[in-house]
C-alpha positions as CSV (number, residue, x, y, z in Angstrom):
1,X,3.3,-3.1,-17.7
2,X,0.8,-2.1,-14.9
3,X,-1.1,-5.6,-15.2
4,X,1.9,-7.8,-14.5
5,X,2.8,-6.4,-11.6
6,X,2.7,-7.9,-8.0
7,X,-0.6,-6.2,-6.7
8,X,0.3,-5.8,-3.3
9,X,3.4,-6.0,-0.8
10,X,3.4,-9.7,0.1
11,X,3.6,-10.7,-3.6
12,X,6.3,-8.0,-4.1
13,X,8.4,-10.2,-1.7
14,X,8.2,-13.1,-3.8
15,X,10.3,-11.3,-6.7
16,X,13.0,-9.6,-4.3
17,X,16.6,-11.9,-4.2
18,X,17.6,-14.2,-1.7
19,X,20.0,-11.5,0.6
20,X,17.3,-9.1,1.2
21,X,15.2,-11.0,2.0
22,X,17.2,-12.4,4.5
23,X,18.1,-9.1,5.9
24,X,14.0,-8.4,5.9
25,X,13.9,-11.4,8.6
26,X,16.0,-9.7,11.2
27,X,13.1,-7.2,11.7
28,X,10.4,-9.0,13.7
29,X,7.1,-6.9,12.8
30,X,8.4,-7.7,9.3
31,X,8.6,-11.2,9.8
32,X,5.1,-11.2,11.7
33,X,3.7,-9.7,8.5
34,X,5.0,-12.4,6.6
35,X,3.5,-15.0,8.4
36,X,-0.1,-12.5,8.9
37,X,-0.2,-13.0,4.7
38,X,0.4,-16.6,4.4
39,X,-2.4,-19.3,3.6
40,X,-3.6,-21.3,5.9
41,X,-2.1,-24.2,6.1
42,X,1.4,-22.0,5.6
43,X,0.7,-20.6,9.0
44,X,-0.4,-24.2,10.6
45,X,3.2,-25.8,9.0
46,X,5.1,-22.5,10.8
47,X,3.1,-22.7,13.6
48,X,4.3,-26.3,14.7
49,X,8.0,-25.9,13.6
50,X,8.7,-22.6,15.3
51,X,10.4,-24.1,18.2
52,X,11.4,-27.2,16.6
53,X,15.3,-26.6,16.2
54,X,16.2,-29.7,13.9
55,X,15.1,-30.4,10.5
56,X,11.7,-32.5,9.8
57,X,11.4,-35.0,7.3
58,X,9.2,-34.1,4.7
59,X,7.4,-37.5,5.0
60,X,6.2,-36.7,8.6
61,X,4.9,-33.1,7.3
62,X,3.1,-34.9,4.3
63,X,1.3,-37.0,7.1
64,X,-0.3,-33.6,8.6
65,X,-2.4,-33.4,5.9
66,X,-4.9,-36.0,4.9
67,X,-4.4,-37.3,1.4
68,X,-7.6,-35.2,-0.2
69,X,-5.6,-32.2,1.0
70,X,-2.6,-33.1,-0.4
71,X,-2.7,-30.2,-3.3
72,X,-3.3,-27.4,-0.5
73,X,0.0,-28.3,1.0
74,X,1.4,-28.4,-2.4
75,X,0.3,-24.7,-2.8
76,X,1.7,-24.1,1.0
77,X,5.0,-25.7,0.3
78,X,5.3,-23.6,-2.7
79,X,4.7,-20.1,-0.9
80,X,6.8,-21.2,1.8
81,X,9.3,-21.9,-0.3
82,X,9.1,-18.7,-2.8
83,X,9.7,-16.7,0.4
84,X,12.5,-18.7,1.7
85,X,10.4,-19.3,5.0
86,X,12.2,-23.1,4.6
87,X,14.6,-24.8,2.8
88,X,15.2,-28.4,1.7
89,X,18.1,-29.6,4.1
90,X,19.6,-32.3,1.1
91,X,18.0,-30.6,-2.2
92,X,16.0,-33.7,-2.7
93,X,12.3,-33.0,-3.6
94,X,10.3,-35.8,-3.0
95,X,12.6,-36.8,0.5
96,X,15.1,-35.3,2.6
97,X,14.0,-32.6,5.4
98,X,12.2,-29.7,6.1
99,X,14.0,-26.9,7.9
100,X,12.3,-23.4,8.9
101,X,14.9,-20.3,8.2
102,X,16.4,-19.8,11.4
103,X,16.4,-16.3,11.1
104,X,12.8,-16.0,10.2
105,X,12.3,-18.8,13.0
106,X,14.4,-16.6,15.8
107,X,12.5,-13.1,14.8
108,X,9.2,-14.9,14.4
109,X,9.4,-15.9,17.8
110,X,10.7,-12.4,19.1
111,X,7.3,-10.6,17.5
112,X,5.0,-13.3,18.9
113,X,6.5,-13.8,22.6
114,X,8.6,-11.0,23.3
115,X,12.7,-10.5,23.5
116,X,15.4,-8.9,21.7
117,X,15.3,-4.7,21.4
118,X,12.5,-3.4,22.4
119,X,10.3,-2.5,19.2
120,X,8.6,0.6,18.0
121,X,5.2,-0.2,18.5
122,X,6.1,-0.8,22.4
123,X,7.2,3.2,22.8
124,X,4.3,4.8,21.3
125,X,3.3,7.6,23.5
126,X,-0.6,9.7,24.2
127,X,0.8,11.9,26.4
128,X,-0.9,15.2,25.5
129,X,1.4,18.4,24.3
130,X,1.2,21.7,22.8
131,X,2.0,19.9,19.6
132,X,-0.4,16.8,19.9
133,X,-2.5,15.8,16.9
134,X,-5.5,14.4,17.0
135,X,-7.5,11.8,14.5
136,X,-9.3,14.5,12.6
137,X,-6.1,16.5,11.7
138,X,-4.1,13.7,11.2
139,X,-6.7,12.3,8.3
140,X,-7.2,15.6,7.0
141,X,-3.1,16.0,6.4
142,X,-2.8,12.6,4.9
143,X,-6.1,13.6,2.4
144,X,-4.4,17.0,1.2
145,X,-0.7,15.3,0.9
146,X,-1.8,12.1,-1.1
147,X,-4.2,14.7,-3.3
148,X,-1.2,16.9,-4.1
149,X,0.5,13.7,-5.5
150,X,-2.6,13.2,-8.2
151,X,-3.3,16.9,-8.3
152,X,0.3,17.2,-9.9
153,X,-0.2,13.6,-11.8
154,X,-3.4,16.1,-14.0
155,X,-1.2,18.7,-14.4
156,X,-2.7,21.3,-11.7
157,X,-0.3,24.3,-12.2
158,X,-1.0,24.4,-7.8
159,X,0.6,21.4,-7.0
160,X,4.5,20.5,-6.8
161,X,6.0,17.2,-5.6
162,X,9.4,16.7,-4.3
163,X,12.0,15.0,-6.8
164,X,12.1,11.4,-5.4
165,X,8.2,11.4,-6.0
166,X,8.5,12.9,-9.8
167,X,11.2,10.5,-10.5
168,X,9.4,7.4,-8.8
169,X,6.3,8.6,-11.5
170,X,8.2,9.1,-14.6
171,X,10.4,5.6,-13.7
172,X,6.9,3.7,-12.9
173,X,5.5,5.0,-16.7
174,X,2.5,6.5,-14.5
175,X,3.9,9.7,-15.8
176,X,6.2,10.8,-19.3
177,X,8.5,13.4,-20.5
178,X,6.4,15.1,-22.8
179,X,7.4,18.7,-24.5
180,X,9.5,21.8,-22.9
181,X,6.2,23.6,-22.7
182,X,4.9,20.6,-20.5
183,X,7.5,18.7,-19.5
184,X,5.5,15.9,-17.6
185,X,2.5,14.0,-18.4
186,X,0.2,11.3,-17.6
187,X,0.2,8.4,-19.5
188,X,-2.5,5.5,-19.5
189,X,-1.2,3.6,-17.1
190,X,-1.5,6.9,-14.6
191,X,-5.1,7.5,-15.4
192,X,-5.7,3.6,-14.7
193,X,-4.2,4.9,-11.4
194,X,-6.2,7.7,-11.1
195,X,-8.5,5.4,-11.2
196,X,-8.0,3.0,-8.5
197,X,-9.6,3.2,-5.2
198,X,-7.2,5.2,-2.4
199,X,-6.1,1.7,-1.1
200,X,-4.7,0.7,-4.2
201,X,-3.5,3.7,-5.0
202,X,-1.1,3.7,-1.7
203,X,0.0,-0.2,-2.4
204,X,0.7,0.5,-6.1
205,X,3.0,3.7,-5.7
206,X,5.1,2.2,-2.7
207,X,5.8,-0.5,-5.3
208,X,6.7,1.8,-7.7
209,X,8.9,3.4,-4.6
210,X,10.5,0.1,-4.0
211,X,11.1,-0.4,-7.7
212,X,13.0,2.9,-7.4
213,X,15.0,2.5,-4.7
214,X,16.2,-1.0,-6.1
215,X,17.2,0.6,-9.4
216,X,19.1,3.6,-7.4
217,X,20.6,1.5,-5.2
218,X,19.3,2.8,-2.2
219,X,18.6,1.1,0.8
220,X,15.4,-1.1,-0.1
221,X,15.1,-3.2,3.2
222,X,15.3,0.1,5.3
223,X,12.0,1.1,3.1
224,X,10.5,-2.4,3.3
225,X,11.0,-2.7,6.9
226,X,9.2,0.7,7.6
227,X,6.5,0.2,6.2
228,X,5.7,-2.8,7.1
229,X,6.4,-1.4,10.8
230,X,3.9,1.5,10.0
231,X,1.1,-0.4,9.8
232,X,1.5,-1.9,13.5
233,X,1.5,1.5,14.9
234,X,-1.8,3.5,16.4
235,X,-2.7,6.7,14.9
236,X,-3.8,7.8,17.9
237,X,-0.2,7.5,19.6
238,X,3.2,9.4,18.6
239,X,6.3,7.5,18.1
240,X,9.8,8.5,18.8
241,X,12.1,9.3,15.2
242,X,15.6,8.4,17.1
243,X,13.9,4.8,17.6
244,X,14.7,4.4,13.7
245,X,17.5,3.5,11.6
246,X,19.5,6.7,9.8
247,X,18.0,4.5,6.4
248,X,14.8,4.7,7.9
249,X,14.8,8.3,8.6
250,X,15.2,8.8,5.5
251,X,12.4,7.0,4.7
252,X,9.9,8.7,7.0
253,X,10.7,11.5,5.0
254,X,8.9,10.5,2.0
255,X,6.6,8.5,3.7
256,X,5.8,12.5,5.3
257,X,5.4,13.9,1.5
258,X,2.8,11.4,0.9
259,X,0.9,11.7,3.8
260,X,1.7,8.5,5.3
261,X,3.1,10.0,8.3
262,X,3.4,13.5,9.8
263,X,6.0,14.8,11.8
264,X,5.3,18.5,12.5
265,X,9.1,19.6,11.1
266,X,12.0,17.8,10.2
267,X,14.2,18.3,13.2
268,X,11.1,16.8,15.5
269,X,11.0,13.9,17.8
270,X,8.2,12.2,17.5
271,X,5.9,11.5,14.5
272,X,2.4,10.2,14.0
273,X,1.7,7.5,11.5
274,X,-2.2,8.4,9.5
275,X,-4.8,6.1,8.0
276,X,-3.4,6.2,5.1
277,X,-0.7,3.9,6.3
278,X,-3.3,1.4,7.7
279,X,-3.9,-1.7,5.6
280,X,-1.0,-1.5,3.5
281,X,0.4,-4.9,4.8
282,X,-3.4,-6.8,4.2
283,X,-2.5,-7.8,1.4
284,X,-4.4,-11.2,0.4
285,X,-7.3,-9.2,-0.1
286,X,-8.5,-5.8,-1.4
287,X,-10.2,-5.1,2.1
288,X,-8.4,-3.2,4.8
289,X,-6.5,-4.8,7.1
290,X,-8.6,-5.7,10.3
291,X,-8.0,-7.6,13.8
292,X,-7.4,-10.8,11.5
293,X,-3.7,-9.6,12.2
294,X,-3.4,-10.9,15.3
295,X,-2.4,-14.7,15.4
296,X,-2.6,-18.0,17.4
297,X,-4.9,-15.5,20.4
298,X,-1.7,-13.6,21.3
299,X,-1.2,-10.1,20.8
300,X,2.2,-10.0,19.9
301,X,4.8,-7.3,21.2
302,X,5.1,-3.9,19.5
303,X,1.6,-4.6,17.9
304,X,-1.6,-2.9,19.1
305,X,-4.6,-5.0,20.6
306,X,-7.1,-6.3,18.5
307,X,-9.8,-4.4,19.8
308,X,-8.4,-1.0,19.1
309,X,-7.8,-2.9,15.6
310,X,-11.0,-3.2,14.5
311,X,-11.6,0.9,15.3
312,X,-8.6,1.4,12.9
313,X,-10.4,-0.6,10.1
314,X,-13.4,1.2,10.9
315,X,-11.6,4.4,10.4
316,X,-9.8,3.5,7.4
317,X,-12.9,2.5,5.6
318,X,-14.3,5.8,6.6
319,X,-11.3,7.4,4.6
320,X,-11.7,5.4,1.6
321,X,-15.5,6.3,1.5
322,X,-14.7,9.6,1.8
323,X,-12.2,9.9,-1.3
324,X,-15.5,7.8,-3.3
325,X,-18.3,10.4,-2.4
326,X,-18.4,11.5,-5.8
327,X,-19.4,8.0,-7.5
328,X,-22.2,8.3,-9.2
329,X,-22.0,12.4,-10.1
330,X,-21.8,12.2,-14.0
331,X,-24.6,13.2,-16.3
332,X,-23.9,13.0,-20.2
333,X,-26.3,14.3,-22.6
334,X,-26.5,12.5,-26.4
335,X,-24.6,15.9,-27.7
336,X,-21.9,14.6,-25.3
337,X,-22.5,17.8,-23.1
338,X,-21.2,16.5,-19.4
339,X,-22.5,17.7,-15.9
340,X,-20.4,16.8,-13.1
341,X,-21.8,17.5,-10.1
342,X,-18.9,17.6,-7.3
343,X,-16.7,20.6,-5.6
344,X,-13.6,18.5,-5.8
345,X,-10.9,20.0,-7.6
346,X,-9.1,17.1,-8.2
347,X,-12.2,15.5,-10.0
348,X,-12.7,18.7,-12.4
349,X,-8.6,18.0,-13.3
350,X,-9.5,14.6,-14.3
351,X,-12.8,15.7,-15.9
352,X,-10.4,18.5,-17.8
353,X,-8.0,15.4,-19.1
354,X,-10.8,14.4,-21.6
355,X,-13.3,16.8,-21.5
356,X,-13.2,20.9,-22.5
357,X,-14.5,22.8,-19.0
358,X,-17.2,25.3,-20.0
359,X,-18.6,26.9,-16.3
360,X,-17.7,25.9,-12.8
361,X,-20.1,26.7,-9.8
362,X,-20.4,25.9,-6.5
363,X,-21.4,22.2,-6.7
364,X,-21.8,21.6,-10.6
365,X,-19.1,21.5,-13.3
366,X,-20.4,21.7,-16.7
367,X,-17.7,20.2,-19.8
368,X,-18.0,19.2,-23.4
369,X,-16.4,16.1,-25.0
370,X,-15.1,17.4,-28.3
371,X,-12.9,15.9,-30.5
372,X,-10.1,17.9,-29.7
373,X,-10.1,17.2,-25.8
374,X,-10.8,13.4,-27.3
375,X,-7.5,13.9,-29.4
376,X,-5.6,15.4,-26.8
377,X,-6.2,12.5,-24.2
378,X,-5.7,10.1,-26.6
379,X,-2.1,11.6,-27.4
380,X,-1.1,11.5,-23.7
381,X,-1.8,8.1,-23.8
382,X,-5.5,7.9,-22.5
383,X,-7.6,5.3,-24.2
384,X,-11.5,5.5,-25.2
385,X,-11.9,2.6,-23.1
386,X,-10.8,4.2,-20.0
387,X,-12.6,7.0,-20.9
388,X,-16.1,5.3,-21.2
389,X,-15.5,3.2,-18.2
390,X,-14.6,6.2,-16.6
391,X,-17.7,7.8,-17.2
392,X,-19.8,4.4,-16.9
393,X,-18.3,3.6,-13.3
394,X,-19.2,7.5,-12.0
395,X,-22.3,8.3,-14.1
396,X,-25.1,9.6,-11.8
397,X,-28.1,6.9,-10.8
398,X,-30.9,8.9,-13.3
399,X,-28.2,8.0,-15.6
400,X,-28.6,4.3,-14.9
401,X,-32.9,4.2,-14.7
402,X,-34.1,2.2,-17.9
């Protein structure tokens, strides 16, 4: 199930119907996203037709490429098409027209070159208050929210979720029904998440989220358009709440829960956006997002300069490191004795999925694999594969010496 999904936000769009994505090109830093994730030569055939307001023929479009080339503009063609970014004016394939979606065309232009309503990223504030966060608290909240989320997903009798996030789990297959004594569990697919760097961690749940909302009938291109506007805003600046949509109020209120944004109470008027929300819209690639996202040497409107881009990457990378301190902390004796040497709770949970916890201390977790903490993983759905690779991808260097 997990394996055929789209693997990241831009490819999610490619599976989404032909209405919402046309209400997702009203939103400029949505449509400048769009265009951020394209190949190449997508960006190059966009580039020249942005102000063009008549259909080309597909003949003169052909003749932009040299004839070696001519299977990347296939490929470009394709993933301007999937997205609706253009349409065939008369249905013919091999002749006819080229036109560019003029609502794509018209907000395109308006996140590139200014216009319109003035956007988000243009109101962010650093005035300094009595309730002012800075960098260090804000990546500190986002940490102990997202680590609720997989706390609860091992079954730490400490951690709650709200009911939108336990539904989005048990409809994603990440987590099950199980008995009335424990009536949620992890399944394999969730400790393949568990597994999963931070990053992809993030991505894959707000797909899961988006999923969820579709199948509710909730308001998907409020959520879509949210967070792709969340990852053109500066940690380091607040934003005003009335500046968004009732929908995308809404919104922020989850997006709070996981720690993708803080807003100090409900009621406030301003919220922060964290690291976590940084990179979600890079999605061609498992690396952050960096100043790659600015386009054709413009910054566009409502987006941050590049400069202070590259100090966001930086900072996200930092975070990301810091959630994989622990790789390489495993010892496992031939009488399948287990020493893990970390302080994170969340790592003795998941060591506690497969493994029977003997002693804790300080810095060192000692476990045994038994057959009956073998059994028990393997009835929530755990397989021995995942469990060996777990323990391969996080055993400790001496571990690793021929």
């Amino acid at each position: 199930m997990c394996s055929e999904r789209p693997s990241s936000i831009f490819e999610y769009l490619r599976s989404v119907d032909i209405l919402l994505l046309d209400g997702l090109y009203t939103h400029p830093p949505t449509c400048l996203v769009v265009f951020r994730e394209l190949p190449e030569l997508a960006k190059h055939i966009v580039s020249r037709l942005l102000f063009v307001e008549q259909p080309v023929p597909k003949s003169i479009v052909s003749g932009w490429v040299d004839k070696g080339s001519q299977p990347l503009l296939q490929d470009a063609c394709k993933a301007l098409s999937d997205l609706r970014l253009w349409h065939s004016v008369d249905g013919n394939v091999a002749r006819g027209s080229w036109g560019l979606n003029k609502k794509y065309q018209e907000s395109l232009r308006i996140a590139l070159f200014g216009g319109g309503k003035p956007l988000l990223g243009d109101m962010g504030s650093t005035t300094t208050d009595k309730y002012s966060k800075n960098a260090e608290f804000l990546n500190t909240y986002a940490s102990e929210r997202w680590d609720a989320l997989l706390h609860f997903m091992v079954g730490s009798e400490s951690s709650e979720v709200g009911a939108t996030v336990r539904d989005v789990l048990l409809m994603s297959n990440l987590m099950k029904d199980d008995t009335a004594d424990n009536p949620v569990g992890i399944t394999k697919h969730g400790f393949h998440f568990l597994l999963m760097t931070r990053q992809a961690q993030v991505r894959m749940f707000l797909l899961h989220f988006f999923d969820y909302l579709k199948e509710t009938k909730k308001n998907l291109v409020a959520a879509l358009q949210f967070v792709f506007q969340l990852s053109f805003l500066s940690p380091d600046k607040s934003y005003p709440v009335d500046a968004l949509t009732p929908p995308q109020q809404e919104i922020l209120q989850q997006m709070r829960e996981l720690g993708l944004a803080y807003q100090r109470k409900r009621s406030a008027p301003r919220f922060y956006v964290t690291q976590l929300a940084v990179g979600l819209t890079g999605c061609r690639s498992d690396q952050p997002v960096s100043s790659s996202g600015s386009v054709i040497g413009a910054v566009p409107t409502g987006v941050s300069d590049p400069k202070m881009d590259s100090d966001i990457g930086g900072h996200y990378n930092q975070l990301v490191a810091s959630c994989s301190m622990d790789v390489g902390y495993i010892l496992l004796e031939t009488n399948f004795r287990l020493y893990a040497y970390t302080d994170s709770p969340l790592r003795t949970a998941l060591l506690s999925l497969f493994s029977k916890i003997r002693a804790r201390f300080p810095n060192l977790v000692v476990a045994d694999i038994t057959r009956d903490s073998v059994r028990e993983a393997l009835v929530r759905g755990i397989t021995a594969d995942q469990i060996i690779s777990y323990l391969t991808t996080n055993a400790h260097p001496d571990m690793l010496r021929e």
